[in-house]
DOKE-772019 format. One record per atom (N, C-alpha, C): x, y, z. Coordinates in pm, whole numbers, padded with zeros to 5 digits, always signed. Atoms other than C-alpha are relative to their C-alpha. Example, Ala and Ser with C-alpha at 12.3 -4.5 7.8 and 13.67 -1.06 7.14 Angstrom:
BEGIN
+00089-00119+00000 +01230-00450+00780 +00090+00120+00000 -00082-00119-00006 +01367-00106+00714 -00077+00109+00073 
//
This chain:
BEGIN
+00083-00119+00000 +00000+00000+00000 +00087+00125+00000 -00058-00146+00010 +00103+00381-00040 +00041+00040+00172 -00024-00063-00068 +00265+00564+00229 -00129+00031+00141 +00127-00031-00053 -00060+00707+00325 -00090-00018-00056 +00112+00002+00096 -00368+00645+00213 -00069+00151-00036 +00080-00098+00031 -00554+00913+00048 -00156-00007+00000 +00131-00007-00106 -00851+01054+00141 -00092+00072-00082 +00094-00006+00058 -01174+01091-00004 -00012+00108-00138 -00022-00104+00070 -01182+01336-00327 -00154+00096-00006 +00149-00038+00008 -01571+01353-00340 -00087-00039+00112 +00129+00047-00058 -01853+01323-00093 -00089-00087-00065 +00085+00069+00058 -02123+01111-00146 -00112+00095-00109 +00045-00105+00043 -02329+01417-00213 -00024+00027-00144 -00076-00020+00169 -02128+01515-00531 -00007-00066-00082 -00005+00094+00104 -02079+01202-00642 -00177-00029-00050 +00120+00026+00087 -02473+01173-00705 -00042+00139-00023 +00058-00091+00070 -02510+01522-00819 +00109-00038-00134 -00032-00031+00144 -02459+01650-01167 +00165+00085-00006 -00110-00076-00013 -02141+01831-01063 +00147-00067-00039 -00145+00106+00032 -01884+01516-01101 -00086-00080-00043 +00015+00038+00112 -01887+01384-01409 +00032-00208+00019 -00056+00158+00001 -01826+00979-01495 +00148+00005-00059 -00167-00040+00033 -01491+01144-01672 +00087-00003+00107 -00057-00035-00140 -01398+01268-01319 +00001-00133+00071 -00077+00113-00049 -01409+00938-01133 +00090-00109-00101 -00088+00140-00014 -01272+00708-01344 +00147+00102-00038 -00148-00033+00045 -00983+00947-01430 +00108-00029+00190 -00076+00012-00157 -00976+00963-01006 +00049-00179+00035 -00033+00196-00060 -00981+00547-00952 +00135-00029-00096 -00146+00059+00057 -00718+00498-01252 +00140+00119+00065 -00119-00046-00078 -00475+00765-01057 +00027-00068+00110 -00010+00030-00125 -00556+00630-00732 +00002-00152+00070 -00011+00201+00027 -00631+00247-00777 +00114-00071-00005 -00120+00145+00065 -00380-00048-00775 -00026-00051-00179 +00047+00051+00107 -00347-00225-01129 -00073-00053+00042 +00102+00129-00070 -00507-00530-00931 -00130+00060+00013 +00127-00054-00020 -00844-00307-00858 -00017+00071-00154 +00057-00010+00150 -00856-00165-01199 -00006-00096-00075 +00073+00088+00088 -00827-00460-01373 -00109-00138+00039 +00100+00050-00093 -01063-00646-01109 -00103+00082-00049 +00056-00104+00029 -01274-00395-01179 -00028+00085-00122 +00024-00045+00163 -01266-00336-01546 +00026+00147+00012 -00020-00143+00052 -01135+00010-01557 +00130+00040-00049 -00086-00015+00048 -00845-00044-01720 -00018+00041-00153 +00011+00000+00148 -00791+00092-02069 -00040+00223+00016 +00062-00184+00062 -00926+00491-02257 -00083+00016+00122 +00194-00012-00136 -01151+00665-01985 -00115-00019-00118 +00101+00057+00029 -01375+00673-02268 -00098-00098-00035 +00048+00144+00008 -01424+00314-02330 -00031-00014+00092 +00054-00007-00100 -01437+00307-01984 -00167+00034+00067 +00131-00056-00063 -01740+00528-01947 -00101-00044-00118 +00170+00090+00051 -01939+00357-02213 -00051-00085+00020 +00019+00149-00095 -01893+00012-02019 -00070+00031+00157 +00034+00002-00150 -01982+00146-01684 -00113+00111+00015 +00059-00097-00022 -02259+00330-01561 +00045+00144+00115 -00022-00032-00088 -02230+00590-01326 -00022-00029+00151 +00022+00074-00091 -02398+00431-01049 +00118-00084+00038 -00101+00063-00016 -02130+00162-01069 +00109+00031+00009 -00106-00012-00029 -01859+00333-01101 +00000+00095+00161 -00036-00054-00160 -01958+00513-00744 -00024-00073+00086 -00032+00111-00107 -01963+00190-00634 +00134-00066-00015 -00161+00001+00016 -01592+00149-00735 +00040+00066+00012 -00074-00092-00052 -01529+00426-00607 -00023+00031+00182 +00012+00019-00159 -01644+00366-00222 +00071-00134+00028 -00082+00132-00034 -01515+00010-00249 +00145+00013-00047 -00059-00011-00038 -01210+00132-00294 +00072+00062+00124 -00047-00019-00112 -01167+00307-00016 -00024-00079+00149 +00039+00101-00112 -01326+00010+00191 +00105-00090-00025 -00118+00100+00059 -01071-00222+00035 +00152+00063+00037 -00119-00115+00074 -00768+00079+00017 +00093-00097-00043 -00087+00017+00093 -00659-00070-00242 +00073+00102-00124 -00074-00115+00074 -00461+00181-00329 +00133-00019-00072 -00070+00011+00070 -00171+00246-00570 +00130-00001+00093 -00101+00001-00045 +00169+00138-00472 +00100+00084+00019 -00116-00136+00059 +00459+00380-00432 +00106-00062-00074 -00105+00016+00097 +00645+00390-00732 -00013-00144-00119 +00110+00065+00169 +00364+00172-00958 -00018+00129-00047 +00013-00090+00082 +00385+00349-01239 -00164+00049-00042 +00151-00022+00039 +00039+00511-01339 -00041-00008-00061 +00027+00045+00094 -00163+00344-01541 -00039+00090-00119 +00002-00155+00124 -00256+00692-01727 +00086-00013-00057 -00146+00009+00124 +00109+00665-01843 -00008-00101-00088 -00021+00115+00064 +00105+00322-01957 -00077+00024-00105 +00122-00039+00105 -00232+00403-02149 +00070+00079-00114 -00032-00109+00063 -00050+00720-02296 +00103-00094-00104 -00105+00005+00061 +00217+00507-02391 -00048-00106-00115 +00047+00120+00074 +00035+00190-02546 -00114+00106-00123 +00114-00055+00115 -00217+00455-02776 +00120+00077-00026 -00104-00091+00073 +00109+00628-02859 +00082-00094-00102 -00096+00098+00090 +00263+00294-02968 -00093-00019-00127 +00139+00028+00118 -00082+00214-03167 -00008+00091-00086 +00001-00111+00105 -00101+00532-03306 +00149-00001-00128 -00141+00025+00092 +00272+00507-03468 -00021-00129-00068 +00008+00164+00124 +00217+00123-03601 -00111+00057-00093 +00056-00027+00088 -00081+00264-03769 +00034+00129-00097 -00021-00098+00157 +00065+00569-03932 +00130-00043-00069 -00113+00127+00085 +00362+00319-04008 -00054-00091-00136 +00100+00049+00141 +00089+00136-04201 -00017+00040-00083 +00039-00126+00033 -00019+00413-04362 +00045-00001-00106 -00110-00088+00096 +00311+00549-04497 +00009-00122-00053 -00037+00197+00111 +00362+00136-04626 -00098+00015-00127 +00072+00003+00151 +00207+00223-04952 +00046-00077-00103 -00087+00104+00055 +00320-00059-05157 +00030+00083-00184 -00017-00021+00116 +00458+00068-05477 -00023-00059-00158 +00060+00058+00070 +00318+00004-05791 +00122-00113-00130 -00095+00070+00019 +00444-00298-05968 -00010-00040-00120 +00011+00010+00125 +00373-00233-06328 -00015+00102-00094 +00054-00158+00122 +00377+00027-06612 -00093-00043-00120 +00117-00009+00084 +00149+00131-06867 +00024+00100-00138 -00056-00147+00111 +00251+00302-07213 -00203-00057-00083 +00162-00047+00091 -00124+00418-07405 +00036-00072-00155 +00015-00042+00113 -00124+00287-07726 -00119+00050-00130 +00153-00008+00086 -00489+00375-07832 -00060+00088+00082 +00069-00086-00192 -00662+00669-07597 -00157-00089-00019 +00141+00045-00045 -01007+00595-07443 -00061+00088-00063 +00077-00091-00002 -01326+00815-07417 +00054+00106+00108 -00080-00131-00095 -01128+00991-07095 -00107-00017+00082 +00119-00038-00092 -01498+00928-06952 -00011-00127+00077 +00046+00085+00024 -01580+00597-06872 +00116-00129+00076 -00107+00059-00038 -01291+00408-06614 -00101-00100+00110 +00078+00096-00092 -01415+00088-06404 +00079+00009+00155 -00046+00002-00139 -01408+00106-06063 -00010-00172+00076 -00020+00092-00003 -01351-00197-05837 -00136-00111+00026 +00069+00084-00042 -01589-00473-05843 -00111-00019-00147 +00107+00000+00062 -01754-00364-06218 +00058-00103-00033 -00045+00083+00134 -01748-00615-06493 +00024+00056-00124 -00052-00088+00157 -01515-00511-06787 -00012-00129-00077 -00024+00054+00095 -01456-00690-07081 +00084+00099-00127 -00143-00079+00120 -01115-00643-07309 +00045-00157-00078 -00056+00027+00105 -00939-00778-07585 +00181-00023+00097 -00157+00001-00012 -00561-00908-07507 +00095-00094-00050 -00084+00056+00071 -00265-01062-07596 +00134-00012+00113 -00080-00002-00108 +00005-01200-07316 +00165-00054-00044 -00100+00013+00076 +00372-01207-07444 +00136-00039+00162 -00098-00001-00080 +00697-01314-07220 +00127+00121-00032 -00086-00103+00029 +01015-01096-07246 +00044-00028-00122 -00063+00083+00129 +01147-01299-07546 -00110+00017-00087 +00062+00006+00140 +00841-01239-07738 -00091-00090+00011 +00097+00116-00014 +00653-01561-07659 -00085+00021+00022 +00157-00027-00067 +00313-01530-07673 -00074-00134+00085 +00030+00070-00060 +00172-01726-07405 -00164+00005+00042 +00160+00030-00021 -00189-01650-07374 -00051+00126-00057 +00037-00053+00061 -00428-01483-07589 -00160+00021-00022 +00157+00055+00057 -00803-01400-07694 -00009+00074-00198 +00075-00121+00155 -00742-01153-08028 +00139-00165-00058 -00096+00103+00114 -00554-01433-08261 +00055+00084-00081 -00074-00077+00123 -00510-01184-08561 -00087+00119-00025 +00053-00177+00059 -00583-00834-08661 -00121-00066-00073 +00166-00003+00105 -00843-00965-08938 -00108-00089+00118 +00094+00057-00071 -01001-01198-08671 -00013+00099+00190 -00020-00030-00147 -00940-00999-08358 -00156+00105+00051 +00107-00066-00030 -01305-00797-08354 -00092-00129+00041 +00067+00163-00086 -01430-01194-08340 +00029-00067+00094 -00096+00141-00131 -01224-01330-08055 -00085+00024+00097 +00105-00003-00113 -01441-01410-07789 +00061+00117+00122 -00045-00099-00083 -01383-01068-07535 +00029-00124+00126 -00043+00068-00124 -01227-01169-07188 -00096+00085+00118 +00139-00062-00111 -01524-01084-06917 +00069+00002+00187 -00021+00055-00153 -01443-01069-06534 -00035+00155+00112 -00003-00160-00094 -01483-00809-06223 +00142+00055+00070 -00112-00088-00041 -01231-00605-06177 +00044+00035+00106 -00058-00022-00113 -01014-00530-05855 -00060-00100+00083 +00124+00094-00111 -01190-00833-05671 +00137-00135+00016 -00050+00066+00001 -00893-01066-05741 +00001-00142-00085 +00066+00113+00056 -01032-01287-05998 +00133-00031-00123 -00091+00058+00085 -00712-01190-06221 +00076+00055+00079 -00138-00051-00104 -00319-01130-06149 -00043+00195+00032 +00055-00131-00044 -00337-00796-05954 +00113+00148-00123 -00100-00121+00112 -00088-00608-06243 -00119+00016-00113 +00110+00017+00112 -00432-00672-06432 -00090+00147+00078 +00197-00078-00065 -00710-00534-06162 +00077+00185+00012 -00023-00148-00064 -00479-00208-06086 +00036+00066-00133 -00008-00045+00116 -00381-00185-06456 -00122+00045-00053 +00151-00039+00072 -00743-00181-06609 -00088+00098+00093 +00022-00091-00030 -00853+00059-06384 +00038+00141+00004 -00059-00123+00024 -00624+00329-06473 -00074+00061-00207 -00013-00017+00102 -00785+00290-06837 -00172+00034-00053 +00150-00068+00067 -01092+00451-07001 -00034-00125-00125 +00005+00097+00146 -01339+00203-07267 +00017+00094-00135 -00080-00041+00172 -01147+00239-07630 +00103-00038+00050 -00110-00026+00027 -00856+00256-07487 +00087-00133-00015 -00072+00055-00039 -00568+00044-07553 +00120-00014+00055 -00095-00053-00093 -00244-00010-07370 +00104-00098-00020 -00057+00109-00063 +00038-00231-07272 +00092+00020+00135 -00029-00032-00138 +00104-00293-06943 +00093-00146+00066 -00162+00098-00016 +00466-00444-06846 +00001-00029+00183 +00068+00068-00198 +00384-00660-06483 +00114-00056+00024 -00139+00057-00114 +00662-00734-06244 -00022-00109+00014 +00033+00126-00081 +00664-01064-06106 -00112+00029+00125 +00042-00005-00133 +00578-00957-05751 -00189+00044-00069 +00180-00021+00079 +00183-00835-06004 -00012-00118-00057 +00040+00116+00144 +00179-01147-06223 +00030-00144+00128 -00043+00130-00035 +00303-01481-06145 +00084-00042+00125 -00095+00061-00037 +00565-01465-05925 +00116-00052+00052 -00086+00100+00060 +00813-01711-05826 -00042-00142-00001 +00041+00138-00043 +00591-02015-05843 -00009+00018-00209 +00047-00014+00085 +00486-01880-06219 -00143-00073-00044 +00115+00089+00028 +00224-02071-06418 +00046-00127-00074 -00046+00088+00053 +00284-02389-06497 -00005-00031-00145 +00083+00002+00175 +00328-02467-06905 +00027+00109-00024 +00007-00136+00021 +00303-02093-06951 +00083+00083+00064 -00081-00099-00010 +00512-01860-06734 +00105-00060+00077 -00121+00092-00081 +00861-01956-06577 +00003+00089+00088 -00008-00027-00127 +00937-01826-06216 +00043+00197-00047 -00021-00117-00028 +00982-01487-06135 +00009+00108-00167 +00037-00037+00124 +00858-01387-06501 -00042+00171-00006 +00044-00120+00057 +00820-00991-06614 -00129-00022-00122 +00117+00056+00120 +00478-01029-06836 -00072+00128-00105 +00054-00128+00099 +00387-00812-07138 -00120-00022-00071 +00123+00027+00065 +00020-00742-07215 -00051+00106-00061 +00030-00037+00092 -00118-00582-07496 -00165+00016+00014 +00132-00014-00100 -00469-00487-07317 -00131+00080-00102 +00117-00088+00083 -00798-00320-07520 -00123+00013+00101 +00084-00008-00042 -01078-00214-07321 -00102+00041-00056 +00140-00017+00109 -01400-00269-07478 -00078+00033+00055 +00186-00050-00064 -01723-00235-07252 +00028+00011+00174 +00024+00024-00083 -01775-00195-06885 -00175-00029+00018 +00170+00076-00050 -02113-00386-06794 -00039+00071+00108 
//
């Protein structure tokens, strides 16, 4: 126990008028409390989480039973206010750590056809394009346009966009692109395949060149 115990901050009085707040005790019990009685007692943590869990009633019954208990704070337990300060200070930094982790994009895009400029799919529509999937060497490895004279017949390639249904050098590519336009858009490994690749079709840690047309969004 403390030195001395400390001695009452509020009357009973007070504590059931409108004058002291539910802010005001629990900021008084987490100064004045042991850990052991705050976390007995659920008042560990934000006062305001605090005061949406507890009524006031209750907490001025954790606040007489501590002084029936004096379970009071040790000398030279640190105060759990600090600890708080310090654990929403750590939280706060991992999340604007997150934040700034903006993963850099892992594919380019040269225009070779413009769009309408109007008309870009956001994530989850259904597009449908025209393409043509080439390795670095030239190899064409997957396709729907076969040939210029047949390529208005090739069955279009349908799917929803940004949802994960294709490699993600696809869903973040075709959303930068208006319908008309066409493009080709040169995918890293870490967007495409890889280092597992596709079996048959792309070898490990593959750079992939696609030759992209965006025809309709549905």
């Amino acid at each position: 126990m403390a030195t001395s115990d400390p001695t009452p901050k509020y009357t009973n009085e007070e504590l059931d008028s409108d004058n002291v707040s539910k802010k005001e005790i629990i900021e008084y019990l987490i100064a004045t409390a042991s850990s052991k009685f705050l976390r007995e007692h659920k008042l560990m943590g934000a006062v305001k989480n605090v005061a949406k869990q507890k009524s006031k009633d209750v907490l001025i019954k954790d606040y007489n039973l501590l002084f029936e208990t004096k379970d009071f704070k040790c000398e030279g337990e640190e105060d759990i206010t600090e600890q708080t300060k310090k654990l929403t200070v750590k939280d706060d930094g991992e999340k604007k750590k997150k934040t700034d982790e903006v993963e850099e994009p892992k594919y380019k895009k040269r225009i070779l056809k413009g769009g309408n400029k109007v008309n870009f799919p956001r994530k989850g529509d259904v597009v449908s394009c025209f393409y043509t999937g080439k390795l670095a060497d030239g190899t064409v490895f997957d396709q729907n346009a076969i040939s210029t004279k047949k390529f208005k017949k090739a069955q279009a390639l349908k799917f929803k966009v940004g949802v994960g249904q294709v490699i993600k050098g696809w869903d973040q590519g075709l959303m930068t692109m208006s319908v008309g336009e066409k493009a080709e858009l040169i995918i890293e490994p870490e967007w495409a395949y890889g280092k597992k690749g596709c079996e048959g079709k792309v070898p490990p840690n593959a750079t992939l060149y696609f030759e992209v047309e965006l025809l309709n969004i549905d």
